[in-house]
C-alpha positions as CSV (number, residue, x, y, z in Angstrom):
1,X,98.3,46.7,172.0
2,X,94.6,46.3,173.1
3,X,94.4,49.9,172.4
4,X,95.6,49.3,169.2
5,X,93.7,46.2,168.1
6,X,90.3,48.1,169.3
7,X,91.1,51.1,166.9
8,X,91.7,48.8,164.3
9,X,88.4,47.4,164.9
10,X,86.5,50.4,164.5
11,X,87.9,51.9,161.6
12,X,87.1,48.4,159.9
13,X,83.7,48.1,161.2
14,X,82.7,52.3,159.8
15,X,84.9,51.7,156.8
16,X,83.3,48.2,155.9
17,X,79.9,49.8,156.2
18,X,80.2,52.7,154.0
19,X,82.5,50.9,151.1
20,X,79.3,48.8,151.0
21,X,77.0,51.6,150.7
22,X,79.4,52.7,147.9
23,X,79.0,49.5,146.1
24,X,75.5,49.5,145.8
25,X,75.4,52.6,144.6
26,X,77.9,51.1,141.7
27,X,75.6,48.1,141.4
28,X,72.1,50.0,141.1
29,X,74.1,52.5,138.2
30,X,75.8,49.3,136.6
31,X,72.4,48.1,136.0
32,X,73.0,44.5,135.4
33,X,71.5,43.3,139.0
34,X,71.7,44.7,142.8
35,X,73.2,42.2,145.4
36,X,70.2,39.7,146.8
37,X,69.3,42.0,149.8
38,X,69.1,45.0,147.2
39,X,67.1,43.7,144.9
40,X,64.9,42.4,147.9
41,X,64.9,46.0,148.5
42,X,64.3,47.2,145.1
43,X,60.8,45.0,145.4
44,X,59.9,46.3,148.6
45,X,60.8,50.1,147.1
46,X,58.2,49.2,144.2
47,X,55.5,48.8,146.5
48,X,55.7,51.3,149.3
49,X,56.6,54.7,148.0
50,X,58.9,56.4,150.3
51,X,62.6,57.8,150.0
52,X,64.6,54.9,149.4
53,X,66.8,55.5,152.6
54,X,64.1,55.9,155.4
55,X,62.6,52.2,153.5
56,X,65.9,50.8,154.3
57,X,65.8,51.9,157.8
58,X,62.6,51.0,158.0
59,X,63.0,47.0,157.0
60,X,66.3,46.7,159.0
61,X,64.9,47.9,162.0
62,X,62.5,44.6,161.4
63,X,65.5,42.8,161.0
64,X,67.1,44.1,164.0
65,X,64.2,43.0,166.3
66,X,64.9,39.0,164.9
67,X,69.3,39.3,165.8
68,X,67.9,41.2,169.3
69,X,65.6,38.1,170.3
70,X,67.8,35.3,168.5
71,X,72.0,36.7,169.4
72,X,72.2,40.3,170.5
73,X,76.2,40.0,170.0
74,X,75.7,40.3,166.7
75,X,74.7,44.1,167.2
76,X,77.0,46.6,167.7
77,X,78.8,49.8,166.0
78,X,78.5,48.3,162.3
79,X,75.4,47.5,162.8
80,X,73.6,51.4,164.0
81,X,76.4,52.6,160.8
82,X,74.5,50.0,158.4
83,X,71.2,50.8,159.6
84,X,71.3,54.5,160.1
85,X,73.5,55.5,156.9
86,X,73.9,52.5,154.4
87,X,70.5,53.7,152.6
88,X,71.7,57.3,152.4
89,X,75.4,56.7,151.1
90,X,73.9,54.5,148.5
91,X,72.0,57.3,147.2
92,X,75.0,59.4,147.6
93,X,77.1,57.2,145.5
94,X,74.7,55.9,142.7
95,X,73.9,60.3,142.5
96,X,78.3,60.6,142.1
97,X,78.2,57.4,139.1
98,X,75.7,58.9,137.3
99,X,77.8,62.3,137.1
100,X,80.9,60.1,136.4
101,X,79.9,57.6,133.8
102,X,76.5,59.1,132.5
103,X,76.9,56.7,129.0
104,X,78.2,53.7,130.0
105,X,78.1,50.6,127.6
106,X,78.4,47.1,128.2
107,X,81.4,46.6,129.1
108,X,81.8,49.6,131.1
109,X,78.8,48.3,133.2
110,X,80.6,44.8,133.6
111,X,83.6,46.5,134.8
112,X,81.6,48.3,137.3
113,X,79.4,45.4,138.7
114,X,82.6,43.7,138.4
115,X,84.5,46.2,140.9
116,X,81.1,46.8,142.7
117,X,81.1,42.3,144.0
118,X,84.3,42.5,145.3
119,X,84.3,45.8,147.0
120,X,81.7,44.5,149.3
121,X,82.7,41.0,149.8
122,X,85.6,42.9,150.7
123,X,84.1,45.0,153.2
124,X,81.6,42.7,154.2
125,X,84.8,41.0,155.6
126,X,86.2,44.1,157.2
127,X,83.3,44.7,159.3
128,X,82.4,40.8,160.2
129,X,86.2,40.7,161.5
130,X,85.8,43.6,163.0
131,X,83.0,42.0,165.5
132,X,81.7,45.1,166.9
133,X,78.2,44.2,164.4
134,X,77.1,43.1,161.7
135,X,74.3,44.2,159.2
136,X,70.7,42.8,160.1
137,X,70.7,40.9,157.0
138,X,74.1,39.7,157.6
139,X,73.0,38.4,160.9
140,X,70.2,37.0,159.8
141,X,73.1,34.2,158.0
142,X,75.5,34.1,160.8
143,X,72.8,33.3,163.2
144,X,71.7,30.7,161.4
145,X,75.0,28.8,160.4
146,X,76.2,29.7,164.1
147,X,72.5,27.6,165.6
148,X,72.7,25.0,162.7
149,X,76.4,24.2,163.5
150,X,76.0,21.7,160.1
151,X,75.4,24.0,157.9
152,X,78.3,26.5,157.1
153,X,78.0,30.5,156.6
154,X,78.4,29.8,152.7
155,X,75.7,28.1,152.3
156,X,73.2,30.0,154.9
157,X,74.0,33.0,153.1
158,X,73.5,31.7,149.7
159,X,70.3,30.2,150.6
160,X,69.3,33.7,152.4
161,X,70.6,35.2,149.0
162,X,68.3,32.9,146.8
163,X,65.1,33.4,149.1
164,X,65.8,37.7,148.7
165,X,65.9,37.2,144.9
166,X,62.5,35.5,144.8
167,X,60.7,37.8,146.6
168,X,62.3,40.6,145.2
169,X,61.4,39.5,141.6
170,X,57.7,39.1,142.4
171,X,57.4,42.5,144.3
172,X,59.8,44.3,141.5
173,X,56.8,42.7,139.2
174,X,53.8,43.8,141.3
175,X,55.3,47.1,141.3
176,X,55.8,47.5,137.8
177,X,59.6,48.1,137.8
178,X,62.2,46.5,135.2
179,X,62.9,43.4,136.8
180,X,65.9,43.3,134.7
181,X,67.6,46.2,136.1
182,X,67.3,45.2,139.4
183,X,67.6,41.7,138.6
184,X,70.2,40.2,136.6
185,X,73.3,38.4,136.1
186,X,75.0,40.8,139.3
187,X,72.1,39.3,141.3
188,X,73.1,35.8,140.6
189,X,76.6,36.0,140.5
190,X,76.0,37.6,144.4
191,X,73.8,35.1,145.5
192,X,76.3,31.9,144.5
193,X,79.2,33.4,145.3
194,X,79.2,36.4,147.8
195,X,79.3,34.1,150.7
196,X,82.2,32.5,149.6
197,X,83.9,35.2,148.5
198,X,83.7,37.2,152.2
199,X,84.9,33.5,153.4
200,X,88.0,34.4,151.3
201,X,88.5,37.8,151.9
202,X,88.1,37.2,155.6
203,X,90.8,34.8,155.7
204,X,92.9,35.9,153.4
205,X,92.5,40.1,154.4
206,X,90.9,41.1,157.1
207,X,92.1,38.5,159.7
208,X,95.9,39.6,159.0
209,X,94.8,43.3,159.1
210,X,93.5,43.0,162.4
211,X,96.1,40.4,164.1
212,X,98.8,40.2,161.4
213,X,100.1,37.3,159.8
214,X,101.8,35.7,162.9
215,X,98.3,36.1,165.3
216,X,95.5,34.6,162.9
């Protein structure tokens, strides 16, 4: 059974981390707003000018240093698969949308951010269940609801959502990027509701998939 369980674990930690990837892919080729952290990284993509993927490694391996010092269980498997590949299969997947849906119109896009939300609150709760890691951002809002036992993950995360979208604005503006295509209502609808929605899916998804209904 242990065998089992720890199997489970895995495939949900590496199968969480690259459906994300996927997603923002779908989110950047949507173009109606990237998730908070994206567009965070959007900014910080309009200012340094290197490959997108080595960037992300670059700022998550800052953000790995903050979960080593503050809870170093929160790094594990999903966390070197985030890190290392996220960037890349991002690039992979916004590359295979474009080929796919090269003229999409409004309410093509919708669908797509649409589809693109809940495929990674979805994984998001495949991996976090998982527990063998979590992203460095993700940490960053587990940490913090975890220390300030008052405050619950919801509401860290949107607050950690809100405080990427700032920043992200002013450095997508100092780089001279549409702010509106990195920027939109996808961005907002993310940053009120993604914590929530991971709250839901973990519940109501990933807890039975790993223990089934009669362990959770």
């Amino acid at each position: 059974m242990k065998n089992t369980e720890q199997i489970k674990r895995i495939f949900m930690s590496a199968l969480g981390v690259i459906i994300c990837g996927v997603s923002v892919g779908m989110f950047k080729h949507a173009s109606l707003g990237v998730d908070p952290f994206q567009s965070f990284m959007s900014g910080v993509d309009a200012v340094i000018p290197i490959r997108f993927g080595t960037l992300y490694v670059i700022v998550n391996l800052l953000l790995l240093t903050f979960a080593l010092i503050f809870d170093r269980r929160k790094i594990g498997l999903a966390t070197l698969i985030n890190l290392l590949l996220l960037g890349y299969i991002a690039e992979f997947s916004q590359g295979i949308c474009r080929t796919l849906f090269p003229a999409l119109g409004i309410a093509g896009r919708f669908v797509l951010l649409l589809v693109a939300v809940v495929i990674m609150c979805l994984a998001s709760a495949f991996y976090f269940t998982a527990d063998l890691g979590v992203s460095t951002y993700d940490a960053v809002s587990l940490i913090w609801s975890e220390k300030q036992s008052r405050i619950r993950f919801q509401y860290c995360r949107i607050i950690c959502d809100l405080i990427c979208v700032c920043v992200g604005a002013v450095l997508c503006k100092i780089g001279g990027i549409n702010l509106f295509g990195e920027i939109n209502i996808g961005t907002i609808i993310t940053a009120f509701f993604m914590g929530p929605l991971i709250a839901f899916f973990n519940q109501e998804v990933a807890k039975p998939f790993l223990y089934g209904r009669e362990g959770e």
